[in-house]
SEDOZA-696994 format. One record per residue (C-alpha): x, y, z; chain; residue number from 1; residue in three letters. Coordinates in steps of 0.2 Angstrom, whole numbers, plus 5000, padded with zeros to 4 digits. Example, Ala and Ser with C-alpha at 12.3 -4.5 7.8 and 13.67 -1.06 7.14 Angstrom:
<drengus>
+------+------+------+--------+-------+-------+
|   c1 |   c2 |   c3 | drengu | vomar | marlo |
+------+------+------+--------+-------+-------+
| 5062 | 4978 | 5039 |      A |     1 |   ALA |
| 5068 | 4995 | 5036 |      A |     2 |   SER |
+------+------+------+--------+-------+-------+
</drengus>
This chain:
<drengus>
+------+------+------+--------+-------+-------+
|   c1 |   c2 |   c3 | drengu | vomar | marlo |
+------+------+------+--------+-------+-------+
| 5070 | 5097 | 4968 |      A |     1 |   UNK |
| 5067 | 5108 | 4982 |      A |     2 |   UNK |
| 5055 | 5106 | 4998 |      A |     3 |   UNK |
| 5051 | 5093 | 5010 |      A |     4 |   UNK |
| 5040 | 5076 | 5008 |      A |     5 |   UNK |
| 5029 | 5072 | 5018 |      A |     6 |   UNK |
| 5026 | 5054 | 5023 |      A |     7 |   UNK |
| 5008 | 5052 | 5032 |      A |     8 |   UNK |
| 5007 | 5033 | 5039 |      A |     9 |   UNK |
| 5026 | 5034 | 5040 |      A |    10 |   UNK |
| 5029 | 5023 | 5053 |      A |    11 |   UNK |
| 5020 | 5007 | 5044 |      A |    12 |   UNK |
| 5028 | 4993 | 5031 |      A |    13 |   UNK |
| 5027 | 5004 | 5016 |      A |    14 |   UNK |
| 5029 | 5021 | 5024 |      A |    15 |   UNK |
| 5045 | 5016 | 5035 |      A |    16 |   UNK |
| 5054 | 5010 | 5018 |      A |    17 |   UNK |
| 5049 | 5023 | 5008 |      A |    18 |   UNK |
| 5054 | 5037 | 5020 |      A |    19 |   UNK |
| 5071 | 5027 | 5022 |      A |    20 |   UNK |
| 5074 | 5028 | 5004 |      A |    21 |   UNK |
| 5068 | 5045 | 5001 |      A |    22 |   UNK |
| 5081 | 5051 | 5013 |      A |    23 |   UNK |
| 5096 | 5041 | 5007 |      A |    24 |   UNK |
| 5091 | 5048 | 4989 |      A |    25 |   UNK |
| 5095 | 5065 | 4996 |      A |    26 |   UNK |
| 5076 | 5071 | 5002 |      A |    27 |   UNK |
| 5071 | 5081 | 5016 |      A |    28 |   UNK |
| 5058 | 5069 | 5025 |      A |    29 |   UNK |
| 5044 | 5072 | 5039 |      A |    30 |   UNK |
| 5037 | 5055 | 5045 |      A |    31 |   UNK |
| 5019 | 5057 | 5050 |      A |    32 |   UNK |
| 5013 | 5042 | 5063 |      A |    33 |   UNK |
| 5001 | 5037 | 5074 |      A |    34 |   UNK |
| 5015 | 5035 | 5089 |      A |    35 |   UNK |
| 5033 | 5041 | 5093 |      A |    36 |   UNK |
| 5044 | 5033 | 5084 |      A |    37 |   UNK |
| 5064 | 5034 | 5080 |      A |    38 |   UNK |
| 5069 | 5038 | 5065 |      A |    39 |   UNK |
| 5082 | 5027 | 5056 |      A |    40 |   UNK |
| 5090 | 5040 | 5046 |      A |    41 |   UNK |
| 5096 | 5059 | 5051 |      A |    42 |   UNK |
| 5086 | 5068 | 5036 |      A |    43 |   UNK |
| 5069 | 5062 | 5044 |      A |    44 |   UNK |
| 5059 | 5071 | 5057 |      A |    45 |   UNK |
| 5043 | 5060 | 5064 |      A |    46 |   UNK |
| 5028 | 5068 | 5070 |      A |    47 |   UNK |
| 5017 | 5060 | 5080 |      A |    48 |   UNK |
| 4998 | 5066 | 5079 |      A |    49 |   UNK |
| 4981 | 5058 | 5073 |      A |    50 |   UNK |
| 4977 | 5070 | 5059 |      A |    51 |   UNK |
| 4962 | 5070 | 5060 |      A |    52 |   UNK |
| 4958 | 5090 | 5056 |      A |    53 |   UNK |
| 4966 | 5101 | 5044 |      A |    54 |   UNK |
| 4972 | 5110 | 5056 |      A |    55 |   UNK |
| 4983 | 5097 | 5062 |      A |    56 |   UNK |
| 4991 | 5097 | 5044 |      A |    57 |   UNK |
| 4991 | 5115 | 5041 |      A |    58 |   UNK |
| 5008 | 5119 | 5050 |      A |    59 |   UNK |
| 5019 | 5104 | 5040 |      A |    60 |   UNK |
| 5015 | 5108 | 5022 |      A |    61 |   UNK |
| 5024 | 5126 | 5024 |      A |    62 |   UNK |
| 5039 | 5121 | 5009 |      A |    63 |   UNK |
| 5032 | 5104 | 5006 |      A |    64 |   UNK |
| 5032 | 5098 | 4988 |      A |    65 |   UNK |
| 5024 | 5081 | 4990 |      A |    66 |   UNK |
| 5014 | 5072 | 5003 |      A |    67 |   UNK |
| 5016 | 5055 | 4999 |      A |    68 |   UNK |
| 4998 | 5048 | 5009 |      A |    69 |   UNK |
| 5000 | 5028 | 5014 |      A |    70 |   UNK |
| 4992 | 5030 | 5029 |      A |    71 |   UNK |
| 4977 | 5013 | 5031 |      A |    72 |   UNK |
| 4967 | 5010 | 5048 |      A |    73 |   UNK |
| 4956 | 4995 | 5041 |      A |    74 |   UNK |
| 4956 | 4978 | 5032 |      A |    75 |   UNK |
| 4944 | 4971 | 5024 |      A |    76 |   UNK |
| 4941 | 4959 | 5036 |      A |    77 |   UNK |
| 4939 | 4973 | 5049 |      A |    78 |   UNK |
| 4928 | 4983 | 5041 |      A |    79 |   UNK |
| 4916 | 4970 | 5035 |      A |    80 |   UNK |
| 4899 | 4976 | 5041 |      A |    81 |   UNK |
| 4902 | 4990 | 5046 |      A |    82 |   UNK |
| 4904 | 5006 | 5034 |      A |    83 |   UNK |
| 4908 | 5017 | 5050 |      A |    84 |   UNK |
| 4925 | 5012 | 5054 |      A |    85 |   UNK |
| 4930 | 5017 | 5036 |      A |    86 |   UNK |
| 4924 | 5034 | 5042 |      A |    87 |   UNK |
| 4934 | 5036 | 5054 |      A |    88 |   UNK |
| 4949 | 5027 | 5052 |      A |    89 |   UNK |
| 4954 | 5031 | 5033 |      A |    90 |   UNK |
| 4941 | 5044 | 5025 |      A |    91 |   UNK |
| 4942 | 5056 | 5041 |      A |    92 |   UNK |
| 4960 | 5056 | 5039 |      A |    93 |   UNK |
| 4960 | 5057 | 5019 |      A |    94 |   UNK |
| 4946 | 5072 | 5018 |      A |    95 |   UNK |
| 4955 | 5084 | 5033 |      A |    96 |   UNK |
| 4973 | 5082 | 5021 |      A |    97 |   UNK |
| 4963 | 5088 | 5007 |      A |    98 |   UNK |
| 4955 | 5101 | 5014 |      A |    99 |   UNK |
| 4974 | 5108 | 5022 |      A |   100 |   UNK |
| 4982 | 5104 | 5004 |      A |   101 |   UNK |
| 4969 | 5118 | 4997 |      A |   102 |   UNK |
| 4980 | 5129 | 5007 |      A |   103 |   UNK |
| 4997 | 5123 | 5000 |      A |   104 |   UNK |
| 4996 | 5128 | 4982 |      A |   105 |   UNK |
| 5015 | 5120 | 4979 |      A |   106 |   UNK |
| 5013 | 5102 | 4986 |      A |   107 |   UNK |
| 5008 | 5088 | 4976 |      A |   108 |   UNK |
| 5001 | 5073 | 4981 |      A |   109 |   UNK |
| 5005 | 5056 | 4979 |      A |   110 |   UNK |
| 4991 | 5042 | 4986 |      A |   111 |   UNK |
| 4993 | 5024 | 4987 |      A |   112 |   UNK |
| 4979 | 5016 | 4986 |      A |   113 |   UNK |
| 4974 | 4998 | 4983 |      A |   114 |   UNK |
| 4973 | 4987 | 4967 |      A |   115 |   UNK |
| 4969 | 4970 | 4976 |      A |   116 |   UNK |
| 4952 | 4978 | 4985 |      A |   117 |   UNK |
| 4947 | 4990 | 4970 |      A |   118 |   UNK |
| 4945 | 4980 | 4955 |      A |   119 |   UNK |
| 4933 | 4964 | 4961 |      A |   120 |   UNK |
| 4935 | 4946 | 4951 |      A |   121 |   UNK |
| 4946 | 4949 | 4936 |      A |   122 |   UNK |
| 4946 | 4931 | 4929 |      A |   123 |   UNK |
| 4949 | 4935 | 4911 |      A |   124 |   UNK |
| 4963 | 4947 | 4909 |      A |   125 |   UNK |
| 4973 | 4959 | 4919 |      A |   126 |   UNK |
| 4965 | 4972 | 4927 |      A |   127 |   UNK |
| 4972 | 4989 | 4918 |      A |   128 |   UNK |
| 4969 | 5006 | 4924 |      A |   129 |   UNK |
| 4953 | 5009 | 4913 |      A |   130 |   UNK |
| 4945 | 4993 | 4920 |      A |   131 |   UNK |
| 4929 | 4995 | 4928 |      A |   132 |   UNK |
| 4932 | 4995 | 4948 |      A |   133 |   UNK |
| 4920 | 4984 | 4957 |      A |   134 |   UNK |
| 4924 | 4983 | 4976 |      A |   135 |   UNK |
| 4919 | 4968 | 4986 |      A |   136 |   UNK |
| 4921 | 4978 | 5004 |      A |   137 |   UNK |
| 4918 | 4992 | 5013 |      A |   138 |   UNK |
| 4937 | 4995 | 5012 |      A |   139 |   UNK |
| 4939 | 4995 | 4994 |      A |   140 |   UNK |
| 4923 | 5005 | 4992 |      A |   141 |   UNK |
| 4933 | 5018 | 5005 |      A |   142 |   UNK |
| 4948 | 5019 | 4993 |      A |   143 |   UNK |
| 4939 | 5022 | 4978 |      A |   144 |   UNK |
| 4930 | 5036 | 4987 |      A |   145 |   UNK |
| 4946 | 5044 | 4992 |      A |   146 |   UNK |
| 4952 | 5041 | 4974 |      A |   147 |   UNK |
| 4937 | 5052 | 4969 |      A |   148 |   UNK |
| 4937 | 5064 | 4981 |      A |   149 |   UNK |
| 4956 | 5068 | 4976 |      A |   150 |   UNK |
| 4952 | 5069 | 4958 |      A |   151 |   UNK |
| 4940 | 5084 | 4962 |      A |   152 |   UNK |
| 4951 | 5092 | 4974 |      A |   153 |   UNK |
| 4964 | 5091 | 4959 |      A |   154 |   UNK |
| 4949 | 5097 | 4947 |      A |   155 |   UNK |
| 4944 | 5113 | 4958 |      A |   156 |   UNK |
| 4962 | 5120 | 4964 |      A |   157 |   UNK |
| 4971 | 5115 | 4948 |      A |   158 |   UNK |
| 4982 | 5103 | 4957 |      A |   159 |   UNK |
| 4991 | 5088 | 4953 |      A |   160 |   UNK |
| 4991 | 5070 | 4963 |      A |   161 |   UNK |
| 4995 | 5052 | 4957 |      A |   162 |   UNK |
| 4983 | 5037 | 4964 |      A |   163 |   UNK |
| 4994 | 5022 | 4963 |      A |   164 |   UNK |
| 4984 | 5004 | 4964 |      A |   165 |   UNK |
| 5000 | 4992 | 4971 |      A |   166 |   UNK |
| 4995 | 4975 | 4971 |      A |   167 |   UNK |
| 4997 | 4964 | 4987 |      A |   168 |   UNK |
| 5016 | 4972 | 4996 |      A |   169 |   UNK |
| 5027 | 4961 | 5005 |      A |   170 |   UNK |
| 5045 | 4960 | 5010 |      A |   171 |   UNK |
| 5056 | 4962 | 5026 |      A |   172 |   UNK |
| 5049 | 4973 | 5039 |      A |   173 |   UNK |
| 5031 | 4969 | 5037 |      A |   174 |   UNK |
| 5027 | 4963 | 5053 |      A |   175 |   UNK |
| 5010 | 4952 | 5057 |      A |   176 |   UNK |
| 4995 | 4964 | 5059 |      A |   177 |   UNK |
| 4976 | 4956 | 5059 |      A |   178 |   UNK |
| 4970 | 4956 | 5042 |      A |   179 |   UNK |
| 4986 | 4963 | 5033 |      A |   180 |   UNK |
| 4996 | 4951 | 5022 |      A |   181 |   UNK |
| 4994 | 4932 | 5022 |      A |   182 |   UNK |
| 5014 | 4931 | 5017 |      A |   183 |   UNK |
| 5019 | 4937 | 5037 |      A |   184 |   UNK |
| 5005 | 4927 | 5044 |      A |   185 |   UNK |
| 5012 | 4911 | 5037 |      A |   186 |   UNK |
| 5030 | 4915 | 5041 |      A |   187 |   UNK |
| 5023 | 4920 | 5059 |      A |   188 |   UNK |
| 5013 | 4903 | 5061 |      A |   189 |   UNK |
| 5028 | 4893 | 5057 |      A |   190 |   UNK |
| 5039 | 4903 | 5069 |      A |   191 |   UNK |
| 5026 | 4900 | 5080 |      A |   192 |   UNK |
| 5024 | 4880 | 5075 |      A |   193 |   UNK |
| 5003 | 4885 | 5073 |      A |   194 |   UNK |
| 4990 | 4881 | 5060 |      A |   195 |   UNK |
| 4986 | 4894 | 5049 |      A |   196 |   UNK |
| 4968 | 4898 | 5045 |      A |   197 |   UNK |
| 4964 | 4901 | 5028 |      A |   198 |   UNK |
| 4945 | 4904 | 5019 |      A |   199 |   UNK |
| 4940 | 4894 | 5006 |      A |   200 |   UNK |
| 4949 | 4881 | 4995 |      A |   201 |   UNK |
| 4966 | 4891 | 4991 |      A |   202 |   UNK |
| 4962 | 4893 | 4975 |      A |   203 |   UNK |
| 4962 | 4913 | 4975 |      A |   204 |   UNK |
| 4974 | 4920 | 4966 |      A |   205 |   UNK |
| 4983 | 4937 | 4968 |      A |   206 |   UNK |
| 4996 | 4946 | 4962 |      A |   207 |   UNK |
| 5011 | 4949 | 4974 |      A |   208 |   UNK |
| 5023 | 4963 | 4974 |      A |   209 |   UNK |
| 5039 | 4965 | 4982 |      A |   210 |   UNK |
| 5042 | 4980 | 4993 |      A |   211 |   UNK |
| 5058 | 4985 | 4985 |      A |   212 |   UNK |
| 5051 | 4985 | 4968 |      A |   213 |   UNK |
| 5036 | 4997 | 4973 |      A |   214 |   UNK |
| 5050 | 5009 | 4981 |      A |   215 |   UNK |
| 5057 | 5012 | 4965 |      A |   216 |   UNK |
| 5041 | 5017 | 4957 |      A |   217 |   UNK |
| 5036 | 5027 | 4971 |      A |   218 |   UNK |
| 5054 | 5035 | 4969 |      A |   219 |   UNK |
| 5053 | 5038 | 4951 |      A |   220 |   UNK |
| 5035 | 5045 | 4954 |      A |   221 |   UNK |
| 5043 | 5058 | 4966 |      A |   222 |   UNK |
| 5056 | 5063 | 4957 |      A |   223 |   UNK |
| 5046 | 5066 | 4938 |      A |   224 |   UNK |
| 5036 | 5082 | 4937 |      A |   225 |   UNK |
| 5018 | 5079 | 4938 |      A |   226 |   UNK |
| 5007 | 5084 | 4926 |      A |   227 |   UNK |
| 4988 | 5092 | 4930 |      A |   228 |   UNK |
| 4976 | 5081 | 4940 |      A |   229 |   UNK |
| 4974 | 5067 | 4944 |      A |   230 |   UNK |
| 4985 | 5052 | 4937 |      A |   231 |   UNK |
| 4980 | 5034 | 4941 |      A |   232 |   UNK |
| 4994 | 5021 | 4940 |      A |   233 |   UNK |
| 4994 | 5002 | 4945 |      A |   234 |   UNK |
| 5010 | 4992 | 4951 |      A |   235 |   UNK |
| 5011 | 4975 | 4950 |      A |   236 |   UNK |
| 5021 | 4959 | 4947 |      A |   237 |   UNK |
| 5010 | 4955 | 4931 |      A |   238 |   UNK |
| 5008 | 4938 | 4938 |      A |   239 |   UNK |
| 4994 | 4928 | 4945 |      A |   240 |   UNK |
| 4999 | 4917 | 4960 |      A |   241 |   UNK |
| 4986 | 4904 | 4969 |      A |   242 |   UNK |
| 4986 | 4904 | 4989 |      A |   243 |   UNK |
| 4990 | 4886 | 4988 |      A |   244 |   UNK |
| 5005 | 4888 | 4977 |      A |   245 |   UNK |
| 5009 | 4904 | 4987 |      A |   246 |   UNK |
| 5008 | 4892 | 5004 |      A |   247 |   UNK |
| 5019 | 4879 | 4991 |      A |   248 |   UNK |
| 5034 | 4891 | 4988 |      A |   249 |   UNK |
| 5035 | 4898 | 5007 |      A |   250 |   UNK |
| 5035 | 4878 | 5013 |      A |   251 |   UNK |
| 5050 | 4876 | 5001 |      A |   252 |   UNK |
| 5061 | 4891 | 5007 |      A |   253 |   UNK |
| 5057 | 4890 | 5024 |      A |   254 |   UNK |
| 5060 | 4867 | 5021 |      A |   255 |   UNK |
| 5043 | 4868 | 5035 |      A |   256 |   UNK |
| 5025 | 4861 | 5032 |      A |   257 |   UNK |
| 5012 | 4872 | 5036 |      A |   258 |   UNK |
| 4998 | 4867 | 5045 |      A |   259 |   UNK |
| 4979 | 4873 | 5037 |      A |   260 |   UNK |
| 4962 | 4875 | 5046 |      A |   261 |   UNK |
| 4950 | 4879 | 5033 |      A |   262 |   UNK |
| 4935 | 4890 | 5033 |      A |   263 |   UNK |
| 4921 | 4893 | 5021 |      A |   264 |   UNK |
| 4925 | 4909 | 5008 |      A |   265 |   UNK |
| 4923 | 4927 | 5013 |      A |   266 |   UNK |
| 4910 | 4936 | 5004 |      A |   267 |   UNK |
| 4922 | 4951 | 5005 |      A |   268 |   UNK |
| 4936 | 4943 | 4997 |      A |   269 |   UNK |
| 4941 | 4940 | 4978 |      A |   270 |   UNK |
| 4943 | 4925 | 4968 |      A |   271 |   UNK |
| 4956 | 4930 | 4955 |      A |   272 |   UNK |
| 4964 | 4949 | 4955 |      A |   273 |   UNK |
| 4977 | 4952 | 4943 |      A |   274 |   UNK |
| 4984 | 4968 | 4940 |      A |   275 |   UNK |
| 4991 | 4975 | 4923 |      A |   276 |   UNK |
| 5006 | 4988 | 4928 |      A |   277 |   UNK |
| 5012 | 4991 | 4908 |      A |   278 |   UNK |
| 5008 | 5008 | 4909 |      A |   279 |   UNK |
| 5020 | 5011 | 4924 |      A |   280 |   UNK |
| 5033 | 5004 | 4911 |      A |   281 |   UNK |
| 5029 | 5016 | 4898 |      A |   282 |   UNK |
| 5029 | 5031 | 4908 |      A |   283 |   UNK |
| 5045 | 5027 | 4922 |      A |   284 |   UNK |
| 5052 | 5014 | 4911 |      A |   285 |   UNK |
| 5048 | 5004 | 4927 |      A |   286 |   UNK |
| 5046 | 4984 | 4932 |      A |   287 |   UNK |
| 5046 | 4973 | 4944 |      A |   288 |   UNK |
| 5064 | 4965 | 4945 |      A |   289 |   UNK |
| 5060 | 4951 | 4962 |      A |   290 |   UNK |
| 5053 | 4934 | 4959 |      A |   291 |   UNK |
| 5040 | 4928 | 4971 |      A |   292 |   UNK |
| 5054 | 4914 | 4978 |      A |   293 |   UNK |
| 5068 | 4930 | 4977 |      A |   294 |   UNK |
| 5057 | 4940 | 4987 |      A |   295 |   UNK |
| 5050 | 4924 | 5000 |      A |   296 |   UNK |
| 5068 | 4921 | 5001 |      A |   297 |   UNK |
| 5075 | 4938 | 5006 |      A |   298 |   UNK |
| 5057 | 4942 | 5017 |      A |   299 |   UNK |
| 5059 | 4923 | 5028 |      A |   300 |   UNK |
| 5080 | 4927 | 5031 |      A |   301 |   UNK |
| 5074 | 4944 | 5038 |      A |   302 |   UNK |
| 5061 | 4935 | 5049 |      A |   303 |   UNK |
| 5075 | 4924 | 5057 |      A |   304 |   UNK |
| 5086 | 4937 | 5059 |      A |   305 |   UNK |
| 5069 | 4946 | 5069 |      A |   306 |   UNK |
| 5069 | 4929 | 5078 |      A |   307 |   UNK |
+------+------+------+--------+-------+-------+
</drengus>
C-alpha cells in the first residue's frame, strides 16, 4: 500500500511501538509528538507541534493513507471534576484532525480509543462491541464523544475509520505517568522500595493486554482495506484479572513484597471491565498470544535493564 501513516501521540507507549513496527514492516512513518524527539528508525520523521487547529494538520496529510490517532492528555483520575481539561487536552485535538481529514479524501483513520473507561461495571459477561457503553468519568465520556463525532465525519464525507477499544496496554517502554497504568506504578514503587497506594479493597478486576499483541492488531488493521465508516473493534486478552492477584503475580516475578496503603474507592473507577475481542478474531483472525506472567515477565526484565 502506498502513502504515508501518520502517528499523532507518536512519541508515547503505544505510539512509539507502533510507529517502530510500522516502519520495520516496510511503511513510511510521520511521528506527531508533543516534543522533539529521536526517532529509533530511519523510515520515521517526528514532528513536533500541539495540533491543536487544522491548520497545523493540513500540510501532513498531502499522500497520507492512514492517520493512526493515539494521542491522550488525561486520566481519569486527572479529569475528575472537571469536564474542561477533556476540552482541551483530547477533544480540541480530536475535533481540529477531523476537520483537516475533510480535506484529505484519501487517508483513512484509525482511533484508539478506550475499552476499560467506555463500558462501566460489566459484572455479568464480557463487554462486546454492541454492549451499551456507560462511562464513569469525564474521560470515558470524552472518548465516546470522539467516537461519535468520528462516525459522523465518516457519515458526511463518506469516509472510513476504525475505533479500536483496547483493554488496559502494558509491556516494556511504558514508563510511570500520574494516573496511566497500575502495572508501571508497582514496578516503579518496588524500584523505589515505596508503598503503593491503591483505592478500595483490590478486588477490581480488569482486563490486561500486552502491548505486543495490540501491535499486531493494529498492524493487521492497517494493512486490510477498510470498508465505509465507521467500524468499532475491541482488543482484549478475554480475561478478568483482580488488582489483588494482579499485585500477586508482579510480587512472584519480581520475588519482592509490595507495600499497600489503601484508600476508600474512587467514584470514577469500575468494579469489573471485561472486554470481549472475538470479533477481532473473526475479522483479522487475531488473539492475544502473552500470558499476564509472560508479559510481567518480559515488562519487569525491561525495567531492570532501564535501571
Amino acid at each position: 500500500m502506498n502513502g504515508t501513516i501518520l502517528t499523532l501521540g507518536g512519541g508515547g507507549f503505544i505510539g512509539t511501538s507502533l510507529s517502530e513496527a510500522l516502519a520495520a514492516s516496510g511503511n513510511e512513518v510521520v511521528a506527531l509528538t508533543r516534543s522533539t524527539t529521536k526517532p529509533h528508525h530511519s523510515s520515521i520523521k517526528c514532528v513536533a507541534g500541539t495540533f491543536s487547529s487544522p491548520a497545523d494538520f493540513a500540510p501532513l496529510l498531502s499522500g497520507c493513507r492512514t492517520v493512526i490517532h493515539l494521542a491522550s492528555g488525561s486520566t481519569p483520575g486527572s479529569s475528575a471534576g472537571n469536564p474542561l481539561h477533556e476540552l482541551e487536552h483530547n477533544l480540541r485535538v480530536t475535533f481540529a484532525l477531523l476537520e483537516a481529514l475533510q480535506n484529505a479524501p484519501r487517508c483513512n483513520l484509525l482511533f484508539v480509543s478506550s475499552g476499560g473507561t467506555l463500558y462501566g461495571d460489566k459484572t455479568i459477561t464480557p463487554a462486546t462491541e454492541s454492549s451499551r457503553i456507560g462511562p464513569m468519568s469525564y474521560h470515558g465520556a470524552a472518548k465516546a464523544a470522539a467516537e461519535y463525532f468520528i462516525s459522523a465525519w465518516t457519515q458526511q464525507f463518506s469516509r472510513s475509520a476504525t475505533i479500536l477499544r483496547p483493554s488496559n496496554v502494558y509491556g516494556p517502554g511504558q514508563t510511570v505517568r500520574q494516573g496511566f497504568g497500575i502495572i508501571p506504578t508497582a514496578f516503579a514503587k518496588l524500584m523505589n522500595n515505596e508503598a503503593l497506594e491503591i483505592w478500595g479493597d483490590g478486588n477490581a478486576v480488569r482486563d490486561y493486554l500486552f502491548i505486543d499483541d495490540l501491535i499486531q492488531l493494529c498492524l493487521a488493521i492497517v494493512n486490510t482495506p477498510m470498508g465505509s465508516g465507521a467500524k468499532i473493534l475491541n482488543a482484549s486478552s478475554n480475561t478478568g484479572t483482580s488488582l489483588n492477584e494482579l499485585l500477586s503475580l508482579i510480587e512472584a516475578v519480581t520475588g519482592t513484597h509490595i507495600r499497600r496503603v489503601q484508600h476508600a474507592k474512587r467514584h470514577v473507577d469500575a468494579s469489573h471491565v471485561v472486554i470481549d475481542s472475538s470479533e477481532a478474531h473473526r475479522l483479522f483472525g487475531w488473539a492475544p498470544q502473552t500470558s499476564l506472567a509472560d508479559g510481567l515477565n518480559h515488562t519487569w526484565k525491561w525495567w531492570i535493564k532501564q535501571r
